[in-house]
Chimera marker file (.cmm) of the C-alpha trace (Angstrom):
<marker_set name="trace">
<marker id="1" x="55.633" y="118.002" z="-219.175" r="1" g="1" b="0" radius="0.5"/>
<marker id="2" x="55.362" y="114.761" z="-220.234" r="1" g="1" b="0" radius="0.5"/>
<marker id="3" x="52.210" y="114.045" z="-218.788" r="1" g="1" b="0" radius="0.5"/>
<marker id="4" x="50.467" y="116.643" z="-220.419" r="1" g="1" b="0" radius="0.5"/>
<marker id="5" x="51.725" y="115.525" z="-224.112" r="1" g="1" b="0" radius="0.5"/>
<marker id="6" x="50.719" y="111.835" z="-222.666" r="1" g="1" b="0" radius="0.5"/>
<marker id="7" x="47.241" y="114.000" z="-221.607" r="1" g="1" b="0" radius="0.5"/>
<marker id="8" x="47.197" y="115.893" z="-224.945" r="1" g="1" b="0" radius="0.5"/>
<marker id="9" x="47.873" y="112.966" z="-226.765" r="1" g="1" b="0" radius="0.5"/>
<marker id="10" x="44.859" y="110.546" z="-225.360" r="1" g="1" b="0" radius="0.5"/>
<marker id="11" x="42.766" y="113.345" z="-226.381" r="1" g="1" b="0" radius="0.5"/>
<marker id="12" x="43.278" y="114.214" z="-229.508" r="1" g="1" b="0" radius="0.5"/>
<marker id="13" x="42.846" y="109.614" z="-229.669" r="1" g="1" b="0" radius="0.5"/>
<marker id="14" x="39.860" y="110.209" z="-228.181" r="1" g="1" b="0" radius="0.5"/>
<marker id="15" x="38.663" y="113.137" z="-230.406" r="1" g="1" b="0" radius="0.5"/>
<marker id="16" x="39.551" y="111.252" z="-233.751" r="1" g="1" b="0" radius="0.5"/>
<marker id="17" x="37.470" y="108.448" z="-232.628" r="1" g="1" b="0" radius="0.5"/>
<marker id="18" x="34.488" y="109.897" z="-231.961" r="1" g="1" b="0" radius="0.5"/>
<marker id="19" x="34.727" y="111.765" z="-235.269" r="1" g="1" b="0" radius="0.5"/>
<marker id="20" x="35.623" y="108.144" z="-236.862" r="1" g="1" b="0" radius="0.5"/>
<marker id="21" x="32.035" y="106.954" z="-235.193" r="1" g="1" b="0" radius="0.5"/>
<marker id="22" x="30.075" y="110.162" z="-235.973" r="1" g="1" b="0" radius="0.5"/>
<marker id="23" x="30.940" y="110.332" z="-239.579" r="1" g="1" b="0" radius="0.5"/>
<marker id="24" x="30.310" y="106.551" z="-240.199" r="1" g="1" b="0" radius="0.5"/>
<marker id="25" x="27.013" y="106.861" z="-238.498" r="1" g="1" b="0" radius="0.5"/>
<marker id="26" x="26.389" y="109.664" z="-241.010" r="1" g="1" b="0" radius="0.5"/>
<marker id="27" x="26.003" y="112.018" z="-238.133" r="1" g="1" b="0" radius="0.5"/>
<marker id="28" x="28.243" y="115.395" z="-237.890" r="1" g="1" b="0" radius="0.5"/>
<marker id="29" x="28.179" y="115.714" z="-241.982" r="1" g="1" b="0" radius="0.5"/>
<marker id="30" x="28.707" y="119.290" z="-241.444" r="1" g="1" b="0" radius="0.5"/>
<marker id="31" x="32.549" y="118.452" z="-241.071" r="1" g="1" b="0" radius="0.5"/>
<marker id="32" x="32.599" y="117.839" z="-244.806" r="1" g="1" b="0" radius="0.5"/>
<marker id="33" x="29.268" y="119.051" z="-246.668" r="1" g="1" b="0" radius="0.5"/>
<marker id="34" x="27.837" y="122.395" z="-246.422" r="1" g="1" b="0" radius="0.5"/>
<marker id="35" x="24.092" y="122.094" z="-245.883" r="1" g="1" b="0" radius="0.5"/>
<marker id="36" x="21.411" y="122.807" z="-248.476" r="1" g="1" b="0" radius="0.5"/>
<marker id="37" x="18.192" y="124.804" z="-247.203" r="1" g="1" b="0" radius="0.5"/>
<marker id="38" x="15.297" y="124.366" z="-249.219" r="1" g="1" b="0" radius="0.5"/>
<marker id="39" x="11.304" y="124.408" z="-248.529" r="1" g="1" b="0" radius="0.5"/>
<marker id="40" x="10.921" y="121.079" z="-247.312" r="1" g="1" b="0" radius="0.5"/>
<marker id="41" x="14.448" y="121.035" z="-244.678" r="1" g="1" b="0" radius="0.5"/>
<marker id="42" x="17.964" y="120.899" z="-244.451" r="1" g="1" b="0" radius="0.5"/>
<marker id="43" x="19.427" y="118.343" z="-246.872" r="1" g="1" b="0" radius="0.5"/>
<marker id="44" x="23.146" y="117.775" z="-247.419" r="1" g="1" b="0" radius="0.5"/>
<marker id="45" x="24.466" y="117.318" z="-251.104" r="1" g="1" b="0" radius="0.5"/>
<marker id="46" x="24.521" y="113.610" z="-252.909" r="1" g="1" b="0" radius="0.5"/>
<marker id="47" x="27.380" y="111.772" z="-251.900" r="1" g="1" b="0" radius="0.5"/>
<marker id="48" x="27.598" y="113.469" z="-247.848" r="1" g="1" b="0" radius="0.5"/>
<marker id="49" x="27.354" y="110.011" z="-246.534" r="1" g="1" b="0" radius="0.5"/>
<marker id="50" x="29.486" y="107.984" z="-248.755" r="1" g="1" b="0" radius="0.5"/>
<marker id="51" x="32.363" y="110.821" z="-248.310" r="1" g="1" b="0" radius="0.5"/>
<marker id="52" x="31.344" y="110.909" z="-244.861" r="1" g="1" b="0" radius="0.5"/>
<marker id="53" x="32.460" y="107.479" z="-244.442" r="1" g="1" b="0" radius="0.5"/>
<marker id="54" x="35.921" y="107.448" z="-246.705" r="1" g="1" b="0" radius="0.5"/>
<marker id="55" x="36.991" y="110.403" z="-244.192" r="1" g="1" b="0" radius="0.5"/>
<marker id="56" x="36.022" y="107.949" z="-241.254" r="1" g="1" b="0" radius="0.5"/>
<marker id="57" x="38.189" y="105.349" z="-242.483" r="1" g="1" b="0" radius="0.5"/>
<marker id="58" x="41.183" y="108.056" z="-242.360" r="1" g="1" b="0" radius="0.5"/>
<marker id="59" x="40.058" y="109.655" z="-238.858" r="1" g="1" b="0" radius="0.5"/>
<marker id="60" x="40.742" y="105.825" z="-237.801" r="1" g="1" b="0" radius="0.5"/>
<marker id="61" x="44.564" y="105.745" z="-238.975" r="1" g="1" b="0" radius="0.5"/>
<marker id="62" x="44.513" y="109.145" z="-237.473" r="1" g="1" b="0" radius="0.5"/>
<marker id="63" x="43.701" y="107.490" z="-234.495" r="1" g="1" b="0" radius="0.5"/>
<marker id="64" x="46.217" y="104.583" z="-234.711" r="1" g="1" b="0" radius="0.5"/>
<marker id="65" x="48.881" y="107.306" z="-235.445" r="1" g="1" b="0" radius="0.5"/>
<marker id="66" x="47.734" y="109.065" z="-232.357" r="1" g="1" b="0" radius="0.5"/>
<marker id="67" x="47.970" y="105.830" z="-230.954" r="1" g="1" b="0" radius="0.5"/>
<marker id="68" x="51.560" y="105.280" z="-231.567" r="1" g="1" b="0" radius="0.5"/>
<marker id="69" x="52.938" y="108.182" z="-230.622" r="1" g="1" b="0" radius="0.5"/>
<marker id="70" x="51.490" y="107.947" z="-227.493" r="1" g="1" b="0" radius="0.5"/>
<marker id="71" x="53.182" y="104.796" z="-227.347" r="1" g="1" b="0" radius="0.5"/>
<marker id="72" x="56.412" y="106.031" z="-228.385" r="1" g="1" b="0" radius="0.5"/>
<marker id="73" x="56.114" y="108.736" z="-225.804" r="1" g="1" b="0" radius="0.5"/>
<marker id="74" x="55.506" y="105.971" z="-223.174" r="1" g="1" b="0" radius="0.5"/>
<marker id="75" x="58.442" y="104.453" z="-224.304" r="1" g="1" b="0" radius="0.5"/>
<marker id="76" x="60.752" y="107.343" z="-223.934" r="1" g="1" b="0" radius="0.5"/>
<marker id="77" x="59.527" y="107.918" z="-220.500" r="1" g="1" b="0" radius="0.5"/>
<marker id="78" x="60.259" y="104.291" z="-219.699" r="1" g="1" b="0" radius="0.5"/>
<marker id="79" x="63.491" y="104.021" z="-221.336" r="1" g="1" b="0" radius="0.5"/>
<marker id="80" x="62.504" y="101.491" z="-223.319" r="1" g="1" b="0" radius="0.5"/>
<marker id="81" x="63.763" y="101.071" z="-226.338" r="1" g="1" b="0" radius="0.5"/>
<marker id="82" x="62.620" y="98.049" z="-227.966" r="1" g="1" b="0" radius="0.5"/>
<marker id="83" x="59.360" y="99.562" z="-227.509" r="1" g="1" b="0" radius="0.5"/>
<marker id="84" x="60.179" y="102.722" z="-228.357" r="1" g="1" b="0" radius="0.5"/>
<marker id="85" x="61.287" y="101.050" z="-231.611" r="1" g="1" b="0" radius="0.5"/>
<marker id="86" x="58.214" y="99.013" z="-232.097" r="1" g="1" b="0" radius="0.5"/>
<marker id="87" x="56.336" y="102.388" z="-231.594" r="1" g="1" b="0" radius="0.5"/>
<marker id="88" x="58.516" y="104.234" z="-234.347" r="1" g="1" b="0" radius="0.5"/>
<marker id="89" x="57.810" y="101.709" z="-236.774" r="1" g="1" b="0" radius="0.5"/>
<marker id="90" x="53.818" y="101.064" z="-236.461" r="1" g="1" b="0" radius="0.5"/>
<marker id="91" x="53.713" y="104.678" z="-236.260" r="1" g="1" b="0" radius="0.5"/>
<marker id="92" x="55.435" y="104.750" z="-240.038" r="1" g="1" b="0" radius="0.5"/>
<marker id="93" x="52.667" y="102.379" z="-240.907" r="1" g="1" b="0" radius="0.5"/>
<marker id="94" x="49.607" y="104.188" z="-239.802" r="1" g="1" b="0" radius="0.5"/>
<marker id="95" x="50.994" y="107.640" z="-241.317" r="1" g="1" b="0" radius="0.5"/>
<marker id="96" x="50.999" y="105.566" z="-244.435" r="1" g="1" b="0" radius="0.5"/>
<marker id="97" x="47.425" y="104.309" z="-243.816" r="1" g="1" b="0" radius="0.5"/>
<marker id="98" x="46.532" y="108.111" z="-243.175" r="1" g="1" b="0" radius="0.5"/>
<marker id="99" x="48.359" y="109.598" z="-246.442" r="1" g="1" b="0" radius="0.5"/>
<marker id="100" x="46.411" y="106.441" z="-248.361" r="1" g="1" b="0" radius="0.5"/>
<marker id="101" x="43.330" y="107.023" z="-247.329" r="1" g="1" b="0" radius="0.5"/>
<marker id="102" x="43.318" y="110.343" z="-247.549" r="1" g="1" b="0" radius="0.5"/>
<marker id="103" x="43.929" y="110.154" z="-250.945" r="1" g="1" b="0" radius="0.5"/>
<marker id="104" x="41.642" y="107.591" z="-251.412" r="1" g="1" b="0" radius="0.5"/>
<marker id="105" x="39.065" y="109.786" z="-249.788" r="1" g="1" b="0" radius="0.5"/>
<marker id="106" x="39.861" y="112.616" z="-252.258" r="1" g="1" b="0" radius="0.5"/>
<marker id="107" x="40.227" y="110.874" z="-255.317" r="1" g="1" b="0" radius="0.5"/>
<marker id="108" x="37.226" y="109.064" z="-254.902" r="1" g="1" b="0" radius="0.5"/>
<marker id="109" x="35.312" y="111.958" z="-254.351" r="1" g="1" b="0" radius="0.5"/>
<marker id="110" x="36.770" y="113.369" z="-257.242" r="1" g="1" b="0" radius="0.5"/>
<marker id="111" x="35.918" y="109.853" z="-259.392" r="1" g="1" b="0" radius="0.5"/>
<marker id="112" x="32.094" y="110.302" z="-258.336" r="1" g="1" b="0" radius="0.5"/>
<marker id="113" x="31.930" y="113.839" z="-260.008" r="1" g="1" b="0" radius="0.5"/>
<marker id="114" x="34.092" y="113.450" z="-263.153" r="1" g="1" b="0" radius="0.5"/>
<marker id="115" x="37.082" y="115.706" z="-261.939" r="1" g="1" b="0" radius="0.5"/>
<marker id="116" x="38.666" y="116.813" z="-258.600" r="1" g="1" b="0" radius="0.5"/>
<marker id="117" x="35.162" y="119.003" z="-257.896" r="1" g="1" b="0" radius="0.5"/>
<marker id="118" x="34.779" y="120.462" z="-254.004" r="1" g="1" b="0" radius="0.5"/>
<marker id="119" x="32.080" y="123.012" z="-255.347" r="1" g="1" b="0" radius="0.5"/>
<marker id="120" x="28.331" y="122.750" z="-253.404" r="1" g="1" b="0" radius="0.5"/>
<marker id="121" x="29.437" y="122.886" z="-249.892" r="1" g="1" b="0" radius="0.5"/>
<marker id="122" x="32.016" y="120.328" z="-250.311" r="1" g="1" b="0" radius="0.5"/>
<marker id="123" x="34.805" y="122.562" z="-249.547" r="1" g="1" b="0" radius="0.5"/>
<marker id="124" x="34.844" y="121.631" z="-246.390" r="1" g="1" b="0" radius="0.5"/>
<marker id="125" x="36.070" y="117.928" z="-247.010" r="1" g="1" b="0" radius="0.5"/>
<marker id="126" x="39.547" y="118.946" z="-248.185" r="1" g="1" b="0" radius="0.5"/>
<marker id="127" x="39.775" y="121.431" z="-245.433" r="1" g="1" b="0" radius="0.5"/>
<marker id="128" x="38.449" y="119.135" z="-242.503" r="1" g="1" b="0" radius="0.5"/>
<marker id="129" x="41.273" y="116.555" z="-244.005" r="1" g="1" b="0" radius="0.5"/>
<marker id="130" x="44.098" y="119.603" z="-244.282" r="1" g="1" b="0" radius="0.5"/>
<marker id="131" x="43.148" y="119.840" z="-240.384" r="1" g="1" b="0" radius="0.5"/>
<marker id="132" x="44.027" y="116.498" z="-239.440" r="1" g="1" b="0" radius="0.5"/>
<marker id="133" x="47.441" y="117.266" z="-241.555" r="1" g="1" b="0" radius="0.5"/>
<marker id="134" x="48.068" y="119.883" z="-239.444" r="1" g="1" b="0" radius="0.5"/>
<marker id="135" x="46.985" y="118.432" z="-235.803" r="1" g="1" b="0" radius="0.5"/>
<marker id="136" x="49.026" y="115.584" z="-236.758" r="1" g="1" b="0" radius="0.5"/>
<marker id="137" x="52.008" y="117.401" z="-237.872" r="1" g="1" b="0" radius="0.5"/>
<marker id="138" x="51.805" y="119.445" z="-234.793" r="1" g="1" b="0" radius="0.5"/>
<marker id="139" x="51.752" y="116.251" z="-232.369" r="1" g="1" b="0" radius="0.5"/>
<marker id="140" x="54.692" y="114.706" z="-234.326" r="1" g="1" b="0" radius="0.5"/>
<marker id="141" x="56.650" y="117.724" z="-233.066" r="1" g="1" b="0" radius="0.5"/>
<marker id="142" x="55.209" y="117.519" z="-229.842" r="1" g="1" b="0" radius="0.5"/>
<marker id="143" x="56.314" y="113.900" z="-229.257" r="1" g="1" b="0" radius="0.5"/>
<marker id="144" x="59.750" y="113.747" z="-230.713" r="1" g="1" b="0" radius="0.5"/>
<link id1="1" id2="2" r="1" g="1" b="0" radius="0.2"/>
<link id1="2" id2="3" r="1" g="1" b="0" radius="0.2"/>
<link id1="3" id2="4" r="1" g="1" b="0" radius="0.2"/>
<link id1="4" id2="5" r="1" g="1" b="0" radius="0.2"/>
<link id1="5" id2="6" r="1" g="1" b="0" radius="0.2"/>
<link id1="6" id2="7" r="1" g="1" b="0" radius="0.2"/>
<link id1="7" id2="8" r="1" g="1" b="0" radius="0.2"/>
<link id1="8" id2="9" r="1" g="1" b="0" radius="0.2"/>
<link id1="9" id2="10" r="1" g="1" b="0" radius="0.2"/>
<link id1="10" id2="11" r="1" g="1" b="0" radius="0.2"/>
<link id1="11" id2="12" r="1" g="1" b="0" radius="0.2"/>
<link id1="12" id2="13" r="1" g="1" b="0" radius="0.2"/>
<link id1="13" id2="14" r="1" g="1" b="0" radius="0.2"/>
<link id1="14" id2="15" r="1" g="1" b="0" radius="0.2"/>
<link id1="15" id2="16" r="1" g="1" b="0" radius="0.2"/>
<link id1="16" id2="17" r="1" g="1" b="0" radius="0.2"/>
<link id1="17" id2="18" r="1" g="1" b="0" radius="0.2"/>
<link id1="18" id2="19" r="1" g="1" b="0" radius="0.2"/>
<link id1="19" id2="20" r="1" g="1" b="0" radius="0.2"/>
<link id1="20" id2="21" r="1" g="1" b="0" radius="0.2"/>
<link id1="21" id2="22" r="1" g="1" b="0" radius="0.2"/>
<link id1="22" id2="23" r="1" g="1" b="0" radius="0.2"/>
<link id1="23" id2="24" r="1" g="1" b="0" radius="0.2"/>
<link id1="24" id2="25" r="1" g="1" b="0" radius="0.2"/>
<link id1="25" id2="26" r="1" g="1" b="0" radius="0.2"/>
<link id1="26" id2="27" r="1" g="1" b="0" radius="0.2"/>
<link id1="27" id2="28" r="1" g="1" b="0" radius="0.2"/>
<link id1="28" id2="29" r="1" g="1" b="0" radius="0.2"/>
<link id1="29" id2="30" r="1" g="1" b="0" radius="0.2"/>
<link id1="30" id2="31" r="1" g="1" b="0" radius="0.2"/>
<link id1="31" id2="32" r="1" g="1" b="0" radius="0.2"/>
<link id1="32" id2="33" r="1" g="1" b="0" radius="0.2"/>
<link id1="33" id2="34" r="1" g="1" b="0" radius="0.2"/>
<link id1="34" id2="35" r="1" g="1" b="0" radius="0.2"/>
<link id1="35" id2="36" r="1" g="1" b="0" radius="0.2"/>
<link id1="36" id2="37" r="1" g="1" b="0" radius="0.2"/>
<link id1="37" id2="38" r="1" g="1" b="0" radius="0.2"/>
<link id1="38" id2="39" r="1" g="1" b="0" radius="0.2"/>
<link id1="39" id2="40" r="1" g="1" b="0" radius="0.2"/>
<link id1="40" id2="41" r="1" g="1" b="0" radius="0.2"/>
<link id1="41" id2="42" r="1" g="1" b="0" radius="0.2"/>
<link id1="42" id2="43" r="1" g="1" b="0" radius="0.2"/>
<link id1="43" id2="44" r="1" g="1" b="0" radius="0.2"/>
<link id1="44" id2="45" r="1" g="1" b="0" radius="0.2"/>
<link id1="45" id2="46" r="1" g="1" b="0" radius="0.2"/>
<link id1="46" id2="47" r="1" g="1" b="0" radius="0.2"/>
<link id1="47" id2="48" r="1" g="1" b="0" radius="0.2"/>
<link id1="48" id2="49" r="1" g="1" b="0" radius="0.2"/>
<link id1="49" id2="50" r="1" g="1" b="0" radius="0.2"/>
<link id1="50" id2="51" r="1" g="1" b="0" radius="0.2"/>
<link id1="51" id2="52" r="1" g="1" b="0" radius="0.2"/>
<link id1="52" id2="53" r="1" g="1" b="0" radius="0.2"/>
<link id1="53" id2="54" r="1" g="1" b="0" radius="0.2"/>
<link id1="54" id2="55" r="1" g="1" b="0" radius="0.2"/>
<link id1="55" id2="56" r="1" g="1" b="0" radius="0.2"/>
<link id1="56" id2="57" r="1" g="1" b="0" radius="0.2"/>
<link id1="57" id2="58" r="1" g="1" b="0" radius="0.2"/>
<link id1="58" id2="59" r="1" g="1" b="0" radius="0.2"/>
<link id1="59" id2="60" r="1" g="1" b="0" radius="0.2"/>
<link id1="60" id2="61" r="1" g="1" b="0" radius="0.2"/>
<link id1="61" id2="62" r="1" g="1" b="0" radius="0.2"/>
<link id1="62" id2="63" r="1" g="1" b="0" radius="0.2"/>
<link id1="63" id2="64" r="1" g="1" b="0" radius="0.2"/>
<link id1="64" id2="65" r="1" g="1" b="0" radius="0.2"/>
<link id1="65" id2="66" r="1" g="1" b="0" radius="0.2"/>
<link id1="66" id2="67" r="1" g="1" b="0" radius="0.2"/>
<link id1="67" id2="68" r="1" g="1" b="0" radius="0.2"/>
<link id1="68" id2="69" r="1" g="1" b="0" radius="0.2"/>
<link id1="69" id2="70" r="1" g="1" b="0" radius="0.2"/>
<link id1="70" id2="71" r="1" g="1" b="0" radius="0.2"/>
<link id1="71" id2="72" r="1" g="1" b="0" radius="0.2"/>
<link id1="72" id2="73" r="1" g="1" b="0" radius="0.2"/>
<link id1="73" id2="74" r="1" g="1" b="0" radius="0.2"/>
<link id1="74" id2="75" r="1" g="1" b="0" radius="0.2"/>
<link id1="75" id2="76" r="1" g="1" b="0" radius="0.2"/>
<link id1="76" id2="77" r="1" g="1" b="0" radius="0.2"/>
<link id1="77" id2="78" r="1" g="1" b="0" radius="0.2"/>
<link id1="78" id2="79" r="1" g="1" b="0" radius="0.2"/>
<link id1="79" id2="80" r="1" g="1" b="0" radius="0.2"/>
<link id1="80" id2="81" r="1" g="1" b="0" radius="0.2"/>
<link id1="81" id2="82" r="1" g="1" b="0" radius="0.2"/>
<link id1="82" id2="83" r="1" g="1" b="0" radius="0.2"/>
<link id1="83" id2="84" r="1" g="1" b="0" radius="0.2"/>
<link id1="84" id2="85" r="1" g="1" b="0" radius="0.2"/>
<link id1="85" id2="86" r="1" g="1" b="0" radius="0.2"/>
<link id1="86" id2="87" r="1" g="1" b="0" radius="0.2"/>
<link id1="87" id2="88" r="1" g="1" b="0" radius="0.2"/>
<link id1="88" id2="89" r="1" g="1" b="0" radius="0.2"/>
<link id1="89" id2="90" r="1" g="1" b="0" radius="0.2"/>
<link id1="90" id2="91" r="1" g="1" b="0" radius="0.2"/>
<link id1="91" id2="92" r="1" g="1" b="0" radius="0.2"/>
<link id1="92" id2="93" r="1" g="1" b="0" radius="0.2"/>
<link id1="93" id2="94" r="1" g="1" b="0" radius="0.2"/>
<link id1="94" id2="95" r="1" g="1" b="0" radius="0.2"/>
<link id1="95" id2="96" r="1" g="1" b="0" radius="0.2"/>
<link id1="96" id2="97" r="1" g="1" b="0" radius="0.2"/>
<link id1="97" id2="98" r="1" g="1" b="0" radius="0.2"/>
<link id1="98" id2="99" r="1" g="1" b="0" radius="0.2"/>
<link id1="99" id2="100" r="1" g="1" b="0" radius="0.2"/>
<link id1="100" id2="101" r="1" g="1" b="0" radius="0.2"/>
<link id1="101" id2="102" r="1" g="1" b="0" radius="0.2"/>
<link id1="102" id2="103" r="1" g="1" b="0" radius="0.2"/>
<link id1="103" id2="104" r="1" g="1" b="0" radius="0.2"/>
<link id1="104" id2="105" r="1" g="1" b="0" radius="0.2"/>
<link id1="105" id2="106" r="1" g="1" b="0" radius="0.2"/>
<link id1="106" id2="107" r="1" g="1" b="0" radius="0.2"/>
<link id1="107" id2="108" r="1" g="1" b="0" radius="0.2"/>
<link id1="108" id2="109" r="1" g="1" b="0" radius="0.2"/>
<link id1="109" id2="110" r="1" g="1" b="0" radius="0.2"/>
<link id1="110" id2="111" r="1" g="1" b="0" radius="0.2"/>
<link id1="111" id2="112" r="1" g="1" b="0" radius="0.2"/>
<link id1="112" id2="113" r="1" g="1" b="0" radius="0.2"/>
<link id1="113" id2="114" r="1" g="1" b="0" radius="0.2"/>
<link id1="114" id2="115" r="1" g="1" b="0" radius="0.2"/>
<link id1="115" id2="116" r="1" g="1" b="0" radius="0.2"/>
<link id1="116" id2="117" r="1" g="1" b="0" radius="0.2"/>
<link id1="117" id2="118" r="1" g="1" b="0" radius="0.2"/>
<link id1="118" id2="119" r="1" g="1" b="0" radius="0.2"/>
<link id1="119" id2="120" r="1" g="1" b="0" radius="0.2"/>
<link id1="120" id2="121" r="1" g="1" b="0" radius="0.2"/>
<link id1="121" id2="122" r="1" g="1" b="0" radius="0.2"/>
<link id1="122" id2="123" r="1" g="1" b="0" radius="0.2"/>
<link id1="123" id2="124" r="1" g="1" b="0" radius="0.2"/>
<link id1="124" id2="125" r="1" g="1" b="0" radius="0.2"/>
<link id1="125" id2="126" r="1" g="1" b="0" radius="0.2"/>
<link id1="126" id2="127" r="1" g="1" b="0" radius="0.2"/>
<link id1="127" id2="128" r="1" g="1" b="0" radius="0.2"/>
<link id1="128" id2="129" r="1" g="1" b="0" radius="0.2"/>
<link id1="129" id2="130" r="1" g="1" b="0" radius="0.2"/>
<link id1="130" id2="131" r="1" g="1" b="0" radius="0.2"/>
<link id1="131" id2="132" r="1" g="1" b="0" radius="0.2"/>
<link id1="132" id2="133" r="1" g="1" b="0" radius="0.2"/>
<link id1="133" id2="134" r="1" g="1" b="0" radius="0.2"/>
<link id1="134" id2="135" r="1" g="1" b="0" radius="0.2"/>
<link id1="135" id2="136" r="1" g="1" b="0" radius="0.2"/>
<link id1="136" id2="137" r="1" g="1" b="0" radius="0.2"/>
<link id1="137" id2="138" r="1" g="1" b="0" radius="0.2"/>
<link id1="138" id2="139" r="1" g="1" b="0" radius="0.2"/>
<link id1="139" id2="140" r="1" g="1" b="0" radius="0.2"/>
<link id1="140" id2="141" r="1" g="1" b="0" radius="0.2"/>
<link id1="141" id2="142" r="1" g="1" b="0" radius="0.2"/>
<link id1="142" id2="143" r="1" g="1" b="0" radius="0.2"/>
<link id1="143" id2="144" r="1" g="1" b="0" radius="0.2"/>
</marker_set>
């Protein structure tokens, strides 16, 4: 069993990363912005990219909190408990970082349109972000 939540675990690193990458790059915009169709192509609303990016910078600390509790599960398995410590701690820190930049992602998108506004296909920020609460809650309680 503890393979696969070592297993699960690398993946759902791996997943967050290349979301990280994708969204900075300004690629896979459908995660956050609904698209527009209009006569001349496919257009995503003002702002895609710049949100794109904020929700990058919190698909990285969901990465690093990924990252340490893979390490903490490591650490049980070892017996280690310095490092199982070390683990519990850093993983404190990058939920932090996640809760932060979530809200910085939110607020800021909020800033850029007067008021907390997730009309024009940008419902799908908050709930892309709600998903990563949820993944993460879900492999808190599958590593402790």
């Amino acid at each position: 069993m503890e393979i696969v939540r070592l297993a699960l675990g690398t993946l759902l690193l791996a997943a967050s990363a290349v979301v990280a990458v994708q969204l900075w790059n300004g690629r896979w915009q459908f995660l956050i912005a609904r698209p527009m169709q209009t006569k001349k192509g496919v257009f995503f609303p003002e702002g895609t990219r710049k949100a794109g990016q904020r929700v990058s910078w919190a698909m990285v600390a969901f990465a690093a909190a990924m990252a340490t509790q893979v390490s903490f599960g490591m650490a049980e398995m070892s017996g280690d408990a310095t490092l199982a410590q070390i683990a519990f701690v850093l993983n404190l820190v990058a939920l932090a970082a996640w809760c932060a930049f979530v809200l910085w992602a939110v607020l800021a998108h909020g800033r850029s349109h007067g008021r907390p506004y997730f009309g024009d296909g940008f419902v799908r920020l908050p709930v892309t972000l709600l998903v990563g609460c949820v993944v993460l809650t879900a492999s808190s309680y599958l590593f402790s």
